[in-house]
C-alpha positions in Angstrom: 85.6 85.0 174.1 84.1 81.8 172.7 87.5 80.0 173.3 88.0 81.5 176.5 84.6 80.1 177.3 85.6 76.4 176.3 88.8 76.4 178.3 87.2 77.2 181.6 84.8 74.7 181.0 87.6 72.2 179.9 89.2 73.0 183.1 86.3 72.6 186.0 85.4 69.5 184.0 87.7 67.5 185.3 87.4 65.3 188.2 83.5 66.8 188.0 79.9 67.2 185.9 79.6 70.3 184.0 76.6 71.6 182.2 77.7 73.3 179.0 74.3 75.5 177.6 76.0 76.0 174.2 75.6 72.5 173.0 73.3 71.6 175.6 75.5 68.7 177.4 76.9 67.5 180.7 80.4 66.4 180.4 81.9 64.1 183.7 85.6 63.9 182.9 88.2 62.2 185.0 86.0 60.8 187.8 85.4 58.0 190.5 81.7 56.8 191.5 81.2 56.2 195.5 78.8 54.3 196.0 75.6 55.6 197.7 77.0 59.3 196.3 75.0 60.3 193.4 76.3 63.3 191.8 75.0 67.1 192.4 73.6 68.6 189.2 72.5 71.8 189.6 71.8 72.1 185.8 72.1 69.1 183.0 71.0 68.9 179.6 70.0 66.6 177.1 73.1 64.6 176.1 75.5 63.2 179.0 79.4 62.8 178.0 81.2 60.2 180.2 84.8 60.8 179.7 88.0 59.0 181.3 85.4 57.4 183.8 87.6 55.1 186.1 86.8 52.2 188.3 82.6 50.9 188.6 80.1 53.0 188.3 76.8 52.3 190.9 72.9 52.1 190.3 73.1 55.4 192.7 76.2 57.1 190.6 73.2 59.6 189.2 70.0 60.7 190.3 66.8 60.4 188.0 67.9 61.9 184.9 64.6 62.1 182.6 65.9 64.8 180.7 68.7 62.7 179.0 68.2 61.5 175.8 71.5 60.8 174.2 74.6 59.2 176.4 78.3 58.3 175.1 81.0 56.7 177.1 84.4 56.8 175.9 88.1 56.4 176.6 87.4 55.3 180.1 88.6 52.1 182.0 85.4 51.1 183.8 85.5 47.7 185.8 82.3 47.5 186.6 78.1 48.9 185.8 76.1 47.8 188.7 72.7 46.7 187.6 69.9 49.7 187.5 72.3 52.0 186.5 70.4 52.7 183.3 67.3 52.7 185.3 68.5 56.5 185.5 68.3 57.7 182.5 64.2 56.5 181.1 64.5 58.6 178.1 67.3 57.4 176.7 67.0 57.3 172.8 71.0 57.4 172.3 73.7 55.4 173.8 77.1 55.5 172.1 79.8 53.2 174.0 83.5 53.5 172.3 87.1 53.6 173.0 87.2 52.2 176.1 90.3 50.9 177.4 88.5 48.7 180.0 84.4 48.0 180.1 82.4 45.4 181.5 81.3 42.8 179.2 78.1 43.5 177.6 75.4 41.3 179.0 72.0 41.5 180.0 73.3 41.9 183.8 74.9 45.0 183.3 72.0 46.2 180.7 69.1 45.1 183.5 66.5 48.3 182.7 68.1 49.6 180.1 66.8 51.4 177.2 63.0 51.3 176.4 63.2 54.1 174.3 66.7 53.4 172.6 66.8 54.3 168.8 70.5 54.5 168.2 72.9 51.9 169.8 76.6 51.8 168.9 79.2 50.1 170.2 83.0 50.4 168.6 86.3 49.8 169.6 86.1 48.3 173.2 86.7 44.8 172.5 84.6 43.1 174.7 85.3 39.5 175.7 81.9 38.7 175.8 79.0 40.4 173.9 75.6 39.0 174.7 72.9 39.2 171.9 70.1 38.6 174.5 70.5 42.3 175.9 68.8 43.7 172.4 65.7 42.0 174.0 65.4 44.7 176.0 65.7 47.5 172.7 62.9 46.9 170.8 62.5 50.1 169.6 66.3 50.2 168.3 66.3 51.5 165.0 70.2 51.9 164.2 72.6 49.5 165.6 76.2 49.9 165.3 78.9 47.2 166.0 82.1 47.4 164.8 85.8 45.6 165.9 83.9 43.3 167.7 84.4 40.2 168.0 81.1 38.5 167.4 81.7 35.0 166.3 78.5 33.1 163.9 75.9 35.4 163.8 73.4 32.0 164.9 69.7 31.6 164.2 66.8 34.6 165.5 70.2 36.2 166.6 68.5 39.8 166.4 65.3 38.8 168.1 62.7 41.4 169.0 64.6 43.9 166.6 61.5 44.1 164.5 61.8 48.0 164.5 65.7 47.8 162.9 66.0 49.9 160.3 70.0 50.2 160.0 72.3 47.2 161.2 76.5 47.9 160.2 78.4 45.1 161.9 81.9 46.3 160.6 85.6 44.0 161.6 83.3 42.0 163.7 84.9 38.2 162.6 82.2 37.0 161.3 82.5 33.6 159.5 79.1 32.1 159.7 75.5 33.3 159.0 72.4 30.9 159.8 70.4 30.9 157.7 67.6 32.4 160.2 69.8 35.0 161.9 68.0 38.1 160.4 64.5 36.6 160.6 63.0 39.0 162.8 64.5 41.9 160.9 61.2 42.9 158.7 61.6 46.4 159.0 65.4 46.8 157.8 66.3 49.0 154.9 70.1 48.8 155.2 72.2 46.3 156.1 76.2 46.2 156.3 78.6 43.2 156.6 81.7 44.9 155.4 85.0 43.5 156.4 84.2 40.5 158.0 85.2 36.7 157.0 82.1 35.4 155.5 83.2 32.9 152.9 79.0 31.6 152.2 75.7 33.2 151.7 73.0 30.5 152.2 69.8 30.9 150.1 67.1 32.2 152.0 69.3 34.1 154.8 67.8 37.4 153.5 63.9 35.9 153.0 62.3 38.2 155.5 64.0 41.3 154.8 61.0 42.6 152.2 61.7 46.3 153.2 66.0 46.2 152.6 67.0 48.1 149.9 70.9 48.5 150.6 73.0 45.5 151.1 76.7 45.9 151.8 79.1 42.7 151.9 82.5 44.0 150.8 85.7 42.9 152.0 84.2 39.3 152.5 85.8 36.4 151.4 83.0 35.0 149.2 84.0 33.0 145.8 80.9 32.2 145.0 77.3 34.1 144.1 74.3 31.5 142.7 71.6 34.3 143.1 70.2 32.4 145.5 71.6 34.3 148.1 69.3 37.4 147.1 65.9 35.6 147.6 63.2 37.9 148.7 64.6 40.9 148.5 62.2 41.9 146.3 63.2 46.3 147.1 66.9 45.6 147.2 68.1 48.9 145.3 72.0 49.2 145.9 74.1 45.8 146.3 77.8 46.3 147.3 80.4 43.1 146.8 83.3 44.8 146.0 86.5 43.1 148.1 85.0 39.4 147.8 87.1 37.0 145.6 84.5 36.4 143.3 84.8 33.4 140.7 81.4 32.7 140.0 78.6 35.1 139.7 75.2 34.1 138.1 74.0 37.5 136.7 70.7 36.0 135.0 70.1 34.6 138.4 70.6 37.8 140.6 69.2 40.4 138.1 66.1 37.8 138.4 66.0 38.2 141.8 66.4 41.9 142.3 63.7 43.4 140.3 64.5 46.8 141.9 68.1 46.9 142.0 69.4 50.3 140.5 73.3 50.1 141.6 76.0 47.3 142.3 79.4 47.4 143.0 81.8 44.5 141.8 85.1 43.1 141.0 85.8 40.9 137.8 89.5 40.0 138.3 89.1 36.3 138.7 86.9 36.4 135.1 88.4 36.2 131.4 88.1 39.3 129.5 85.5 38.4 127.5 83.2 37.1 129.9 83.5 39.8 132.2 82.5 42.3 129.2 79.4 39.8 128.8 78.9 40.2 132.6 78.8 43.9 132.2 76.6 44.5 129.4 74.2 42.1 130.2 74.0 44.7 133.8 73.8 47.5 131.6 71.2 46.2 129.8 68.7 46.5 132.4 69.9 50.0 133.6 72.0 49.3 136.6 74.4 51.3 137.4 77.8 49.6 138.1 80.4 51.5 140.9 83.4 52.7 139.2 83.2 51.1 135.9 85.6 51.9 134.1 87.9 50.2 137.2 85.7 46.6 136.8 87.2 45.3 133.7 90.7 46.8 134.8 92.3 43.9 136.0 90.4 41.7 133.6 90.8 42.9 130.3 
Protein backbone atom coordinates (compact mmCIF):
# COMPACT_ATOMS: atom_id res chain seq x y z
CA UNK A 1 0.00 0.00 0.00
CA UNK A 2 2.87 2.28 1.08
CA UNK A 3 4.59 1.71 -2.30
CA UNK A 4 1.58 2.02 -4.13
CA UNK A 5 1.19 5.37 -2.37
CA UNK A 6 4.76 6.58 -3.54
CA UNK A 7 4.23 5.76 -7.16
CA UNK A 8 1.17 7.78 -7.61
CA UNK A 9 2.77 10.56 -6.08
CA UNK A 10 6.02 9.97 -8.22
CA UNK A 11 3.66 10.10 -11.08
CA UNK A 12 1.40 13.46 -10.67
CA UNK A 13 4.68 14.97 -9.63
CA UNK A 14 5.82 15.57 -12.60
CA UNK A 15 5.43 18.60 -14.69
CA UNK A 16 3.58 19.80 -11.17
CA UNK A 17 3.79 20.59 -7.05
CA UNK A 18 2.70 17.87 -4.91
CA UNK A 19 2.21 17.87 -1.23
CA UNK A 20 3.31 14.59 0.17
CA UNK A 21 1.79 14.45 4.27
CA UNK A 22 4.07 11.53 5.02
CA UNK A 23 7.28 13.40 5.06
CA UNK A 24 5.68 16.59 5.12
CA UNK A 25 7.16 18.02 1.65
CA UNK A 26 6.17 19.55 -1.64
CA UNK A 27 8.00 18.16 -4.51
CA UNK A 28 7.90 20.33 -8.10
CA UNK A 29 9.51 17.97 -10.55
CA UNK A 30 9.97 18.64 -14.24
CA UNK A 31 8.66 22.14 -14.48
CA UNK A 32 8.79 25.60 -16.35
CA UNK A 33 7.99 29.03 -14.33
CA UNK A 34 5.72 31.71 -16.45
CA UNK A 35 6.19 34.51 -15.38
CA UNK A 36 3.33 36.44 -13.56
CA UNK A 37 1.96 32.55 -12.87
CA UNK A 38 2.65 31.63 -9.41
CA UNK A 39 1.83 28.17 -8.73
CA UNK A 40 -1.58 26.77 -7.04
CA UNK A 41 -0.95 24.97 -3.72
CA UNK A 42 -3.81 23.83 -2.27
CA UNK A 43 -1.70 22.11 0.56
CA UNK A 44 2.28 22.53 1.15
CA UNK A 45 4.36 21.65 3.95
CA UNK A 46 7.46 22.50 5.59
CA UNK A 47 10.33 21.45 3.22
CA UNK A 48 10.05 22.38 -0.65
CA UNK A 49 11.96 19.87 -3.21
CA UNK A 50 12.80 21.60 -6.53
CA UNK A 51 13.59 18.87 -8.90
CA UNK A 52 14.62 18.90 -12.76
CA UNK A 53 13.55 22.70 -12.64
CA UNK A 54 14.25 24.04 -16.24
CA UNK A 55 14.68 27.47 -17.63
CA UNK A 56 14.38 30.91 -14.91
CA UNK A 57 12.42 30.88 -12.25
CA UNK A 58 10.44 34.52 -11.38
CA UNK A 59 10.04 36.65 -8.04
CA UNK A 60 6.10 35.54 -8.74
CA UNK A 61 7.04 31.66 -9.52
CA UNK A 62 5.41 31.07 -5.68
CA UNK A 63 3.11 32.82 -3.59
CA UNK A 64 4.01 33.72 0.15
CA UNK A 65 5.23 30.55 1.43
CA UNK A 66 5.79 31.30 5.40
CA UNK A 67 5.36 27.83 6.20
CA UNK A 68 8.68 26.67 4.50
CA UNK A 69 11.50 26.13 6.36
CA UNK A 70 13.87 23.86 4.59
CA UNK A 71 14.34 24.26 0.51
CA UNK A 72 16.73 21.99 -1.86
CA UNK A 73 17.28 22.46 -5.46
CA UNK A 74 18.82 19.79 -7.45
CA UNK A 75 19.55 18.23 -10.82
CA UNK A 76 17.97 21.07 -12.56
CA UNK A 77 19.24 23.39 -15.42
CA UNK A 78 18.00 26.79 -14.22
CA UNK A 79 19.22 29.94 -16.32
CA UNK A 80 18.02 32.29 -14.38
CA UNK A 81 16.52 33.46 -10.36
CA UNK A 82 14.93 36.77 -10.79
CA UNK A 83 15.59 38.95 -7.82
CA UNK A 84 12.80 38.59 -4.76
CA UNK A 85 12.37 35.17 -5.47
CA UNK A 86 13.50 34.26 -1.96
CA UNK A 87 11.41 37.03 -0.68
CA UNK A 88 8.86 34.06 -0.76
CA UNK A 89 9.95 31.87 1.43
CA UNK A 90 10.69 34.32 5.12
CA UNK A 91 11.22 31.35 7.17
CA UNK A 92 13.69 29.76 5.49
CA UNK A 93 16.15 28.17 7.96
CA UNK A 94 17.39 25.48 5.18
CA UNK A 95 18.53 25.96 1.72
CA UNK A 96 20.45 23.03 0.14
CA UNK A 97 21.55 23.90 -3.68
CA UNK A 98 23.30 20.75 -5.48
CA UNK A 99 23.70 18.86 -8.63
CA UNK A 100 22.66 21.25 -10.91
CA UNK A 101 23.55 20.92 -14.37
CA UNK A 102 23.00 24.60 -15.04
CA UNK A 103 22.38 27.52 -12.12
CA UNK A 104 22.84 31.11 -12.03
CA UNK A 105 26.00 32.30 -10.59
CA UNK A 106 25.69 32.90 -6.91
CA UNK A 107 25.71 36.62 -6.26
CA UNK A 108 24.12 38.98 -4.11
CA UNK A 109 21.65 39.81 -7.24
CA UNK A 110 20.11 36.60 -7.36
CA UNK A 111 20.23 36.23 -3.38
CA UNK A 112 18.56 40.05 -2.98
CA UNK A 113 16.07 39.04 0.27
CA UNK A 114 17.24 36.05 0.95
CA UNK A 115 17.51 34.24 4.03
CA UNK A 116 17.13 36.10 7.43
CA UNK A 117 16.53 33.17 9.18
CA UNK A 118 19.05 30.73 7.29
CA UNK A 119 20.85 28.20 9.70
CA UNK A 120 22.06 25.58 7.18
CA UNK A 121 23.48 26.68 3.71
CA UNK A 122 25.02 24.18 1.40
CA UNK A 123 26.05 24.40 -1.83
CA UNK A 124 27.88 21.19 -3.71
CA UNK A 125 28.42 20.08 -7.08
CA UNK A 126 27.16 22.99 -9.36
CA UNK A 127 30.23 24.50 -10.32
CA UNK A 128 29.53 27.99 -10.39
CA UNK A 129 31.62 30.40 -12.49
CA UNK A 130 31.26 32.90 -10.12
CA UNK A 131 30.62 32.52 -6.33
CA UNK A 132 30.22 35.80 -4.53
CA UNK A 133 31.26 35.93 -0.71
CA UNK A 134 29.30 39.26 -0.31
CA UNK A 135 25.85 37.27 -0.41
CA UNK A 136 26.67 35.68 3.23
CA UNK A 137 26.06 39.34 4.37
CA UNK A 138 22.79 38.77 4.07
CA UNK A 139 23.01 35.18 6.47
CA UNK A 140 23.93 36.27 9.58
CA UNK A 141 22.33 33.87 11.39
CA UNK A 142 24.10 30.90 9.26
CA UNK A 143 25.23 28.42 11.55
CA UNK A 144 26.42 25.51 9.09
CA UNK A 145 27.84 26.32 5.78
CA UNK A 146 28.62 23.81 3.30
CA UNK A 147 30.82 24.27 0.09
CA UNK A 148 32.17 21.77 -1.65
CA UNK A 149 33.71 21.29 -5.58
CA UNK A 150 33.69 24.80 -5.74
CA UNK A 151 35.87 26.63 -7.10
CA UNK A 152 36.63 29.37 -4.63
CA UNK A 153 40.03 30.78 -5.40
CA UNK A 154 42.24 32.65 -2.03
CA UNK A 155 40.02 32.64 0.60
CA UNK A 156 41.08 36.88 1.03
CA UNK A 157 40.95 38.94 4.21
CA UNK A 158 37.16 39.29 6.44
CA UNK A 159 36.11 36.85 3.65
CA UNK A 160 33.25 35.38 5.99
CA UNK A 161 32.15 38.78 7.23
CA UNK A 162 29.04 39.02 9.40
CA UNK A 163 29.25 35.17 9.94
CA UNK A 164 29.72 35.76 13.63
CA UNK A 165 26.97 33.08 14.41
CA UNK A 166 29.14 30.20 12.25
CA UNK A 167 29.41 27.32 14.08
CA UNK A 168 30.34 24.67 11.17
CA UNK A 169 32.25 25.85 7.98
CA UNK A 170 33.46 22.45 5.44
CA UNK A 171 34.87 23.99 2.25
CA UNK A 172 35.69 20.53 0.62
CA UNK A 173 37.65 20.36 -3.35
CA UNK A 174 37.13 24.04 -3.36
CA UNK A 175 40.97 24.97 -4.89
CA UNK A 176 41.99 26.76 -2.38
CA UNK A 177 45.72 27.85 -2.50
CA UNK A 178 45.83 30.88 -0.29
CA UNK A 179 44.48 31.90 3.19
CA UNK A 180 44.90 35.63 4.53
CA UNK A 181 45.85 35.76 7.29
CA UNK A 182 42.45 37.64 8.32
CA UNK A 183 40.01 35.54 6.30
CA UNK A 184 38.30 33.86 9.36
CA UNK A 185 38.40 36.96 11.66
CA UNK A 186 34.84 37.32 12.13
CA UNK A 187 34.37 33.70 12.82
CA UNK A 188 34.23 33.86 16.84
CA UNK A 189 31.65 31.53 17.29
CA UNK A 190 33.09 28.50 15.20
CA UNK A 191 33.64 25.10 16.69
CA UNK A 192 34.49 23.12 13.62
CA UNK A 193 36.18 23.94 10.72
CA UNK A 194 37.13 21.86 7.54
CA UNK A 195 39.71 22.46 4.80
CA UNK A 196 40.03 19.02 3.46
CA UNK A 197 41.23 18.48 0.00
CA UNK A 198 42.13 21.59 -1.12
CA UNK A 199 45.73 23.02 -2.23
CA UNK A 200 46.90 24.88 0.64
CA UNK A 201 50.59 24.65 0.69
CA UNK A 202 51.01 27.51 4.00
CA UNK A 203 49.34 28.28 7.22
CA UNK A 204 50.29 31.80 8.33
CA UNK A 205 50.55 32.34 12.09
CA UNK A 206 47.81 34.04 13.45
CA UNK A 207 45.09 32.92 10.64
CA UNK A 208 43.19 31.03 13.37
CA UNK A 209 43.63 34.01 16.36
CA UNK A 210 40.01 34.73 16.71
CA UNK A 211 38.67 31.38 16.54
CA UNK A 212 38.62 30.98 20.76
CA UNK A 213 35.53 28.66 20.55
CA UNK A 214 37.05 25.93 17.55
CA UNK A 215 37.74 22.77 18.83
CA UNK A 216 37.85 20.63 15.55
CA UNK A 217 40.25 21.63 12.85
CA UNK A 218 40.43 19.51 9.67
CA UNK A 219 43.22 20.22 6.93
CA UNK A 220 43.86 16.84 5.25
CA UNK A 221 44.73 16.27 1.84
CA UNK A 222 46.61 19.72 1.78
CA UNK A 223 49.79 20.12 0.46
CA UNK A 224 51.49 21.65 3.51
CA UNK A 225 55.40 20.67 4.18
CA UNK A 226 55.72 22.56 6.82
CA UNK A 227 54.07 22.99 10.59
CA UNK A 228 56.12 25.76 13.13
CA UNK A 229 53.12 25.73 15.69
CA UNK A 230 52.60 28.94 14.89
CA UNK A 231 49.95 28.17 12.80
CA UNK A 232 47.77 27.02 15.88
CA UNK A 233 47.93 30.37 17.80
CA UNK A 234 44.84 31.02 19.81
CA UNK A 235 43.16 28.17 19.69
CA UNK A 236 43.30 27.81 23.01
CA UNK A 237 39.87 24.79 22.93
CA UNK A 238 41.21 23.15 19.79
CA UNK A 239 40.34 19.41 20.85
CA UNK A 240 40.75 17.25 17.58
CA UNK A 241 43.39 18.34 14.83
CA UNK A 242 43.30 16.39 11.54
CA UNK A 243 46.58 16.67 9.05
CA UNK A 244 46.59 13.53 7.66
CA UNK A 245 47.22 13.79 3.55
CA UNK A 246 49.74 16.83 3.90
CA UNK A 247 53.43 16.06 2.95
CA UNK A 248 54.73 16.92 6.07
CA UNK A 249 58.62 17.36 6.61
CA UNK A 250 58.78 19.48 9.42
CA UNK A 251 56.53 19.47 12.42
CA UNK A 252 57.46 21.28 15.78
CA UNK A 253 55.60 19.10 18.37
CA UNK A 254 56.99 21.09 21.47
CA UNK A 255 55.63 24.04 19.67
CA UNK A 256 52.02 22.83 18.75
CA UNK A 257 51.37 20.68 22.00
CA UNK A 258 52.35 24.30 23.52
CA UNK A 259 49.83 25.81 21.72
CA UNK A 260 46.95 23.40 22.08
CA UNK A 261 46.45 23.05 25.79
CA UNK A 262 43.24 21.21 25.13
CA UNK A 263 43.90 19.03 22.25
CA UNK A 264 42.81 15.32 23.00
CA UNK A 265 43.22 13.74 19.36
CA UNK A 266 45.41 14.30 16.12
CA UNK A 267 45.77 12.63 13.03
CA UNK A 268 49.16 12.49 11.15
CA UNK A 269 51.51 11.07 8.71
CA UNK A 270 55.38 10.54 9.41
CA UNK A 271 56.63 9.16 6.11
CA UNK A 272 58.87 12.00 5.20
CA UNK A 273 60.70 11.45 9.01
CA UNK A 274 63.58 8.90 9.91
CA UNK A 275 62.54 6.14 12.10
CA UNK A 276 63.79 7.24 15.05
CA UNK A 277 62.64 10.63 15.04
CA UNK A 278 59.20 9.81 14.19
CA UNK A 279 59.12 7.34 17.38
CA UNK A 280 60.46 10.59 19.37
CA UNK A 281 57.58 12.48 17.62
CA UNK A 282 55.19 9.94 18.92
CA UNK A 283 55.96 9.40 22.34
CA UNK A 284 56.60 12.80 23.09
CA UNK A 285 52.32 13.02 21.85
CA UNK A 286 51.66 10.18 24.02
CA UNK A 287 53.15 11.67 26.72
CA UNK A 288 50.57 14.27 27.27
CA UNK A 289 47.64 11.80 26.55
CA UNK A 290 46.74 12.57 22.95
CA UNK A 291 45.30 10.25 21.14
CA UNK A 292 46.94 9.74 17.67
CA UNK A 293 44.40 8.34 14.58
CA UNK A 294 45.38 4.98 13.53
CA UNK A 295 48.65 4.53 15.18
CA UNK A 296 49.79 1.68 14.60
CA UNK A 297 49.57 2.98 10.54
CA UNK A 298 51.87 6.39 11.64
CA UNK A 299 55.22 4.88 11.89
CA UNK A 300 54.24 2.40 8.93
CA UNK A 301 56.01 3.90 6.21
CA UNK A 302 58.71 5.26 8.52
CA UNK A 303 60.06 2.59 10.48
Amino acid sequence: MKTSLVTLLLVAAAHSCVHNPNNDDTKCVSMEFEKGKSVELKRYGSKLDLLMIRGPIYADSFPPLPGIHQMTIRSSNISDIEPGFFNSFPNLESLTIKINHGFPNVTTRVFKGCCPKLTTFKVYDNNFADFDHQVFKTMNKLEFLWIEKQRLGPLEANYFSGLSALKKLRLQHCQIKRIDQNAFDDLVGLVRLELPTNQVEKIQPGTFKNLKKLEELHLSGNSIRNFTGGEFNGLTSLKRLELIGNKINSLNVEKILENLPKLERIGVKLTHFECDRAKSMVERIQENNIEIKNVDEVLSDSC
